[in-house]
N, C-alpha and C positions, 0 to 999 in steps of 0.2 A: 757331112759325116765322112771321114777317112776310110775310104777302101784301100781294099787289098790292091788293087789297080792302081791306086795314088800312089801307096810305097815302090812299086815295081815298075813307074815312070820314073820317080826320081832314082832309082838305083839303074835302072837300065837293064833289068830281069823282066823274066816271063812269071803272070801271075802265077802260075802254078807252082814256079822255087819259093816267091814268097807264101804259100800255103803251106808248102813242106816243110820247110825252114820254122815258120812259127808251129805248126805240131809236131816240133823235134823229130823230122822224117831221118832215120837211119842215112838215105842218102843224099841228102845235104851236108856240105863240111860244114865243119863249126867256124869257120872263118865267114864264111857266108850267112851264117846263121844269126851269128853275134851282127852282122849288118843289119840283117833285116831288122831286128831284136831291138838296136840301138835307132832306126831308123822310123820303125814306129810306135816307140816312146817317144821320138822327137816330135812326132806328127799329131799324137796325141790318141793312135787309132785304138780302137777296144774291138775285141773280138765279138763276132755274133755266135755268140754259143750255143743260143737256140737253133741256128743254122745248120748247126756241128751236130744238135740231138736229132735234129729232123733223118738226119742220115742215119744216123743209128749208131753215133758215138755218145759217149759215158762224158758225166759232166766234170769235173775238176774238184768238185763234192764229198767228202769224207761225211759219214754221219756218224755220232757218238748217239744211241739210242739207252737210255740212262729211268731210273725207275725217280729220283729224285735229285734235281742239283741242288738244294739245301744241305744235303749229307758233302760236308767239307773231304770226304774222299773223294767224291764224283768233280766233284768242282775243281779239286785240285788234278784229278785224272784228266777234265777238257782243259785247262789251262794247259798242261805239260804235254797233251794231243795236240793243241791246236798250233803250239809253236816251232812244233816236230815235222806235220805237213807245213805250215806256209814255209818252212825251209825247202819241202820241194814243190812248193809251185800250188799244192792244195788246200782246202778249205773248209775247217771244221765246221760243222752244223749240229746244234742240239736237238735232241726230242727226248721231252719226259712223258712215261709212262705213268707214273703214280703206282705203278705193278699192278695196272691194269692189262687183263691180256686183249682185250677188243681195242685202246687207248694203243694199243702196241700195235695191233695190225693195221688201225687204221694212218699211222706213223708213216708204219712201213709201203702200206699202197703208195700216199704219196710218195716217197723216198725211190719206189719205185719207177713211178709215174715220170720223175725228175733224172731218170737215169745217173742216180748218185753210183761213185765209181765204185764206192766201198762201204761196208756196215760195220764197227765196232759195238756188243750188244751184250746190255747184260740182262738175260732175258726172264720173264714172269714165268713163273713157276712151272704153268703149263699153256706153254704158246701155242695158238691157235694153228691148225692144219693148214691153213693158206699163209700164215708165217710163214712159214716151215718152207714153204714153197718157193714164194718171195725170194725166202733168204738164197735158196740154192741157185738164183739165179746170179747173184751178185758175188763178188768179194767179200767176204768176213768171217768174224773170229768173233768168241765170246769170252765178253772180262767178271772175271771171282765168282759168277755164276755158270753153271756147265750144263746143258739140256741135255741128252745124247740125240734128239733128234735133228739138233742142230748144225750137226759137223762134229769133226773131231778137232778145231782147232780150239785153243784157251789159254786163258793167261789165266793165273788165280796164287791165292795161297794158299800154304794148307792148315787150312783151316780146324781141322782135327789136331792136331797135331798142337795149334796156336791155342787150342783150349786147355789141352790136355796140361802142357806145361803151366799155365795161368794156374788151373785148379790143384794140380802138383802143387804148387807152391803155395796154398791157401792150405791145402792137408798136412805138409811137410811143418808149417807153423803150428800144428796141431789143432784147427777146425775140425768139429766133426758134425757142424751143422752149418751147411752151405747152400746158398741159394743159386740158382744161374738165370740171368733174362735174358731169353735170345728169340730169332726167327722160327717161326711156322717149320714144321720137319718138311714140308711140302716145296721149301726151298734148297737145292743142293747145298748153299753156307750154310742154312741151320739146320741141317740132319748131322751135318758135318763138326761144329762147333756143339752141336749139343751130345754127338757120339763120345767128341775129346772129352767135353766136363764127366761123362759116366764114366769114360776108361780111368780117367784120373783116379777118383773114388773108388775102381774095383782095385786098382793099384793099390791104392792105397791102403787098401782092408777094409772100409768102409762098409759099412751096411746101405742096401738102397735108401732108407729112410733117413740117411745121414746129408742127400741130397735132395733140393727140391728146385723142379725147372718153372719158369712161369714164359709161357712163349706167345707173344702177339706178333704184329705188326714190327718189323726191325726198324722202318723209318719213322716214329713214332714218338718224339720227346714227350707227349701227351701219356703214352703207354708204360714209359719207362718210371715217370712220377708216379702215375696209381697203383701199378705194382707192385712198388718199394714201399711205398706207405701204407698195405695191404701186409706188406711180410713185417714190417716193423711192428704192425698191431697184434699177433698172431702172439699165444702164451709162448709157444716155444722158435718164437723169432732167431733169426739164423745172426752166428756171428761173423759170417763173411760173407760178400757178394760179388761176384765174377757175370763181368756182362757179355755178350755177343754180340753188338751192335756199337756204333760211334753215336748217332741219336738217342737211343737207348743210356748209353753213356751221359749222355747231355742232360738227360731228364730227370735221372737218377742224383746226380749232381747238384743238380737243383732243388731238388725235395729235399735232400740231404740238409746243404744250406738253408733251407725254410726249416725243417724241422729243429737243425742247432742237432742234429746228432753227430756226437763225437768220433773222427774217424784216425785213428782205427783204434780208438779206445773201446768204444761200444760196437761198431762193426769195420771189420776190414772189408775194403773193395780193389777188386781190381778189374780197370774200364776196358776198354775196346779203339783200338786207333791211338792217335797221339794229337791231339788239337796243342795248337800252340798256348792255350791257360790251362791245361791238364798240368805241366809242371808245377806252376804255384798255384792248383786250385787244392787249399785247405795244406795238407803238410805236402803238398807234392801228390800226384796220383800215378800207381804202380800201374802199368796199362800194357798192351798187348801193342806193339810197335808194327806198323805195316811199310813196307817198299815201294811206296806210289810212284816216286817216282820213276823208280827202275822201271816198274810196271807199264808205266806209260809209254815211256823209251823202247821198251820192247817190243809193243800192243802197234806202237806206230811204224818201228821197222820192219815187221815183221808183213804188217799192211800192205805198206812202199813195197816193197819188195814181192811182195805178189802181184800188186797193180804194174809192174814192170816185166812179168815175164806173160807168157803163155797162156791161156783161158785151158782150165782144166787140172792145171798145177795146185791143185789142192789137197795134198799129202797131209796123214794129219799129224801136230804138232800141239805138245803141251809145254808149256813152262810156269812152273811150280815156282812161287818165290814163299822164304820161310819167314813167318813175322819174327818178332822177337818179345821178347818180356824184360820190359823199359821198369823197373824196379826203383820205387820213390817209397815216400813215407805214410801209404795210407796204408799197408797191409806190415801187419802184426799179432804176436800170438793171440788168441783169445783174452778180454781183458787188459793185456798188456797195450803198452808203448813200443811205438817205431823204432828202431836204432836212430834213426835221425834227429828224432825229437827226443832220445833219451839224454841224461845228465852224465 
């Protein structure tokens, strides 16, 4: 096995340049550095890492701590994380929760245990008090979910906001009986997306009764099917539906297609996220556009860039990214036809 000792025979250095040199030591030139660097790739050496924790250095480790990687945003978030750190040298690691908060700390223990350098989290509703703890020892920031006990750092969207406009524009076609499926208000995105669908509707003149919310599980394509086929049965079944979730989205979709109901003849939707068959699912579907990737790109420099400076530099920082309303052929007036599908 190559040691540190082998590379600094054949270079003609003292082991301890080639130590510094390979943990980017401030005073090592980079001419020296790039030797050592090129010299044991040649040799073939791997670091002992665990040598590196025993002393009480942090691993090379980034963790994405995610509630489900089935949900095509999380999946697309650790794809565009993971290829952000290995550009500096780091190394995404997943853990799913299920939005479990015990599934969550026990994550976290290990994650701790392993001396990961940083936590990217998007956390269960109500995280456990030794989370809490955990976290404050480490590096991190929380993505489109925001605890306050977690730090002041986030990335999100605003989500209020991403409903608001959605259900605006289900009212402005002249709905006046709208359905919304979204997350648990026990969630900061679903207090948030289901605040937007009621402002819309006060907006809009609406009477409460002109909206009805049906809130489960957000990760849930199971949830989002018996919902809709519960409101579809109902005498005064709604003629539009606006989702809060991308699963939710998925599920809904589906029953749709099983049922053969006409959209947006018989009811207008509009989904959540933008999956790549959302545009030719049925005439197109009007959906709520999110910034993943921006998000990621952010989520990860903003990471980097803490695990580079000073232990304690944890000032807090938000960045708000705003979705948008991706407008296709499934919403139209009550009754009526799409523009797209009209003659």
């Amino acid at each position: 096995m190559i040691t540190t000792k082998d590379i600094a025979e054949r270079l003609g250095i003292s082991v301890s340049t080639v130590g510094r040199a390979l943990a980017d030591d401030a005073r090592i030139s980079e001419e020296t550095k790039f030797r050592v660097r090129r010299t044991a790739s040649e040799m073939g050496y791997v670091g002992n890492r665990a040598a590196r924790m025993m002393r009480g250095a942090s691993s090379n480790v980034v963790a994405l701590v995610i509630p489900d990687i089935r949900n095509s945003f999380y999946s697309t978030i650790a794809h565009e994380l993971s290829k952000n750190m290995e550009a500096e040298g780091f190394q995404l690691m997943l853990s799913e929760t299920d939005d479990d908060r015990m599934v969550e700390l026990r994550h976290l223990r290990e994650l701790s245990a392993n001396r990961v350098a940083g936590v990217i989290i998007v956390p269960t509703a109500r995280p456990h008090n030794e989370s809490v703890k955990l976290l404050r020892a480490v590096p991190h920031l929380q993505l489109l979910r925001r605890h306050p006990s977690l730090g002041a750092q986030w990335f999100g969207v605003d989500d209020h906001e991403a409903l608001r406009r959605a259900t605006a524009h289900l009212v402005e076609l002249g709905h006046t009986r709208i359905a919304y499926l979204g997350g648990p208000e026990e969630l900061p995105t679903g207090a948030e997306r289901l605040g937007g669908f009621r402002a819309a509707l006060r907006e809009g003149g609406l009477p409460d009764e002109a909206g009805r919310a049906e809130l489960g599980p957000p990760s849930s394509v199971g949830h989002g099917r018996e919902a809709v086929r519960r409101l579809l049965q109902e005498r005064d079944a709604p003629t539009a539906l606006v989702l809060g979730s991308i699963q939710l989205t998925l599920g809904v979709l589906e029953e749709l297609s099983a049922q053969g109901v006409k959209v947006p003849g018989e009811l207008s939707v509009v989904g959540f996220g933008d999956e790549p068959g959302f545009s030719w699912w049925g005439p197109g579907l009007t959906t709520v556009g999110l910034p993943i990737q921006e998000m990621a790109t952010g989520c990860a420099l903003w990471l980097l860039r803490r695990l580079k400076t000073e232990p304690g530099n944890d000032g807090p920082y938000t960045s708000v990214s705003p979705g948008s309303l991706v407008l296709r052929g499934s919403t139209a007036p009550p009754g009526g036809r799409s523009p797209s599908t009209s003659a």
